[in-house]
N, C-alpha and C positions, 0 to 999 in steps of 0.2 A: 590763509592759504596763499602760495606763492602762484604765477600764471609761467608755464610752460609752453614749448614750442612744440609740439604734436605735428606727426606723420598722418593726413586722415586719407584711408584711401575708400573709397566708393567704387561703385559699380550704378554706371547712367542705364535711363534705359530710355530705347527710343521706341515708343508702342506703335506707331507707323510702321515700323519694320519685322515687329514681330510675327510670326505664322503659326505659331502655335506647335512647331518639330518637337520640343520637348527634349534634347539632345542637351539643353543645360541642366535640367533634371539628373541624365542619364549619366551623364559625366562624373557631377557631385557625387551623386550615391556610391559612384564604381570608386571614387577617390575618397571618399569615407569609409567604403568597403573594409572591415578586418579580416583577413589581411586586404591590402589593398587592391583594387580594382577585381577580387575573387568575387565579388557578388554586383547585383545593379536592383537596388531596392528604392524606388523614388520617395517612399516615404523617409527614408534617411537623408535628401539630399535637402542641404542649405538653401536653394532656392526651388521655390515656387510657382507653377504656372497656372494663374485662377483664368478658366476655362469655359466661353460659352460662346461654341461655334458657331449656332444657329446667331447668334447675336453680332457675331465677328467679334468677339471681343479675347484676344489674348493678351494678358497683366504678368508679365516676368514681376516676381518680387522675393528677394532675401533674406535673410532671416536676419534678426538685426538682435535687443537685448531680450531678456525676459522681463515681463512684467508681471505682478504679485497681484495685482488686481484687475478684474474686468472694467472695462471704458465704458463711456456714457456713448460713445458714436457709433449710430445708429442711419447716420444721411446718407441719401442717393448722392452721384454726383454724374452731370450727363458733360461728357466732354469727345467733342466733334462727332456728336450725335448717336453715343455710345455710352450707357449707362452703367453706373461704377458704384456696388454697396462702402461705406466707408472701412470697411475692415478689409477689403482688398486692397486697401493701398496701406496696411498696415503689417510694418516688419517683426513684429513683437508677438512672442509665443505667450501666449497668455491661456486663463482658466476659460474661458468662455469658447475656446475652440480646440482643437485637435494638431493644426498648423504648426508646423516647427519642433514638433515634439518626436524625441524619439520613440519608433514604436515599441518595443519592450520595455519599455523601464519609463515611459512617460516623458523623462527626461529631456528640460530643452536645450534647443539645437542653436544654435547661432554661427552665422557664417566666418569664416576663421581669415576668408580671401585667400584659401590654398595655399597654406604658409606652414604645412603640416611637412614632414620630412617623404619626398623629398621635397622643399620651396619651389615652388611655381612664379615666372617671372611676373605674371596675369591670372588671375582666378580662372583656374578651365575652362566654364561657362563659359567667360567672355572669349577664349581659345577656339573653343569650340562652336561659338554664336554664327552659323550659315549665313545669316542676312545682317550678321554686324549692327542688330538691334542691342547688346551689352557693348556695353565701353568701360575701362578701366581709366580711374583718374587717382592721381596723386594730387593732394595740396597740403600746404604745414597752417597750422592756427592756433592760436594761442590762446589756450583753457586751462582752467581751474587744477593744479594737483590734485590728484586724489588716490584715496585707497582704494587698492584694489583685491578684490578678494578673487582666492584662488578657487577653481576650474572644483575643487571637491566642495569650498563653502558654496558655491552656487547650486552646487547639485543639492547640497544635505539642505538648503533653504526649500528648492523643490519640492522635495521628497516630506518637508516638515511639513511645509501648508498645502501639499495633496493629502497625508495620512495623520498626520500631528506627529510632535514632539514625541509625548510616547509610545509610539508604532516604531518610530526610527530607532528610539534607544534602545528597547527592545528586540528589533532586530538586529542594530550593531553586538549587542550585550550577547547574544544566541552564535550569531554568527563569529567573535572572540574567542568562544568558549569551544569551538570545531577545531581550530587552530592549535 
């Protein structure tokens, strides 16, 4: 494999500044909305705010790739005297939880960086961030080519290792057969 120059953009977060508004939540959802901005469902939206007031603790986090299998991380982590399970600092919609997942269809979610029609200069979120706790950054790096599978092999991977292989054919094979 040859090494290319890659666009990688991120979203920083700075947890000092965050307050727990939630308005990155509300944004997402309403620009994922179909049609767009008709609905505000947090459970649709790309990023995440893990929530524990009593404790002060708000974790802005993204939705980043899917994962096919559950992780061994399971550690605390106490940072400026503020206690952190290891799956809240993790971006990946995986079987062992509910996170990032779309709610009808299971289906995981991964954040796109607002690049949906119409293109966003900056991911809302970060647009919309009151206390300027999100930051947009661009950098270029140079990784591995690779193949990339399209937007329906992701899903039908999904949909095979939540119901199996033959649940899916079955339903594509029923659902051909309407048309």
């Amino acid at each position: 494999m040859s090494k290319v120059k890659k666009k990688v953009k991120t979203i920083k977060i700075d947890l000092d500044k965050c307050n727990g508004c939630r308005a990155c939540e509300v944004v997402c959802s309403a620009f994922h909305a179909n049609p767009k901005y008709s609905s505000n469902n947090p459970a649709r939206s790309r990023i995440r705010l893990i929530r524990e007031p009593l404790k002060d603790v708000y974790l802005p986090v993204y939705a980043g790739e899917y994962a096919k299998a559950e992780c061994m991380g399971r550690g605390k982590y106490v940072i400026d005297g503020k206690e952190y399970d290891e799956c809240d600092f993790c971006r990946a919609s995986c079987p062992s939880r509910d996170v990032f997942k779309e709610p009808d269809s299971g289906l995981p979610l991964k954040c796109d960086m607002c690049e949906d029609d119409p293109p966003q200069e900056k991911p809302l979120c970060v647009q919309w961030c009151l206390n300027d706790a999100l930051t947009y950054e661009e950098r270029e790096e140079e990784v591995e080519e690779e193949v990339k599978l399209e937007d329906v092999e992701i899903g039908l991977e999904s949909l095979v290792d939540k119901h199996g292989l033959q649940k899916v054919i079955d339903t594509v094979t029923r659902m051909a057969k309407k048309e």
